[in-house]
RONUMI-153995 format. One record per residue (C-alpha): residue number from 1; residue in three letters; x, z, y. Coordinates in pm, 1 decimal, always signed. Layout:
REC   nr  rest        px        pz        py
REC  NUM   ala         X         Z         Y
...
//
This chain:
REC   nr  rest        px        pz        py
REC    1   unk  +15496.8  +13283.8   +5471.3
REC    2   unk  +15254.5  +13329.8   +5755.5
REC    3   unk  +14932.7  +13344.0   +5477.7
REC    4   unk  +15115.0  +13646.5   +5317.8
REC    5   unk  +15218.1  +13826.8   +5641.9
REC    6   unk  +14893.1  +13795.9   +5822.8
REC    7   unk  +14631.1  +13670.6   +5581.2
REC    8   unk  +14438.9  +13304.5   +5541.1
REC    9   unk  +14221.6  +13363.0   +5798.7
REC   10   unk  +14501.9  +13324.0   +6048.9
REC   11   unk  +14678.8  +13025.8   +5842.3
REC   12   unk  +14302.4  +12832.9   +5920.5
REC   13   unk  +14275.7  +12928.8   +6291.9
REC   14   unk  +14634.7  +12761.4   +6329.8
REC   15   unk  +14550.6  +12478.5   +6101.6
REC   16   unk  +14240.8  +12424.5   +6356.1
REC   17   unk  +14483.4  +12495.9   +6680.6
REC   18   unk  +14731.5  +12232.8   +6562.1
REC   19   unk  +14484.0  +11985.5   +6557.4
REC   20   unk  +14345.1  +12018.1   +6898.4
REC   21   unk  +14486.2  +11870.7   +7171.5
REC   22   unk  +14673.1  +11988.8   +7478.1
REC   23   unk  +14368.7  +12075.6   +7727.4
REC   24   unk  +14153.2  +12251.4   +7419.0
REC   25   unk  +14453.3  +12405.6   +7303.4
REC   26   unk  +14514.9  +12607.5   +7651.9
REC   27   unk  +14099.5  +12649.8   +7643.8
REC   28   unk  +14164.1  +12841.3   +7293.9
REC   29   unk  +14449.4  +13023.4   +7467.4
REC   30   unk  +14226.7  +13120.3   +7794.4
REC   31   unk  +13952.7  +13234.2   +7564.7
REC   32   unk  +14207.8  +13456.2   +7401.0
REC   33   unk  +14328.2  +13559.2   +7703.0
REC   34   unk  +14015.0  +13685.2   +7796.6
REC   35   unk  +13953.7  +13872.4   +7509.9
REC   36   unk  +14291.8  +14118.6   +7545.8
REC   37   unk  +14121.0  +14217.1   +7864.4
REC   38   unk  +13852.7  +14414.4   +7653.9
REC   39   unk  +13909.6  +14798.6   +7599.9
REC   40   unk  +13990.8  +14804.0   +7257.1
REC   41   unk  +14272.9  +14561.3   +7338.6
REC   42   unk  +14470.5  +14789.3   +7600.2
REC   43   unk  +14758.3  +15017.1   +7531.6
REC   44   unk  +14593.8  +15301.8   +7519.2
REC   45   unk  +14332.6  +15189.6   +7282.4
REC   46   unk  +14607.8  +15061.3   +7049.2
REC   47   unk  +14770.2  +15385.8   +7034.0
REC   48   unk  +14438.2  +15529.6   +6945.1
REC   49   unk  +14407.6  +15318.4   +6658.8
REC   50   unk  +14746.7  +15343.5   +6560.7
//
């Protein structure tokens, strides 16, 4: 189900998250984090691209 909604690409990054373990996992979820800060990220970005 999740490989036809959103592709493989995200099925492998969760395969690789699962097997990490607690303090990489919230690493992985600062890095992410950090990357919704970027412009193309914010609201009004999104509803340019929408």
């Amino acid at each position: 189900m999740i490989v036809a909604q959103y592709g493989q690409d995200v099925w492998d990054a969760l395969c690789m998250y699962i097997q990490l373990d607690a303090e990489d996992r919230a690493e992985v979820r600062g890095m992410m984090k950090g990357l919704y800060r970027h412009d193309k990220y914010s609201i009004q970005e999104g509803l340019k691209n929408a």
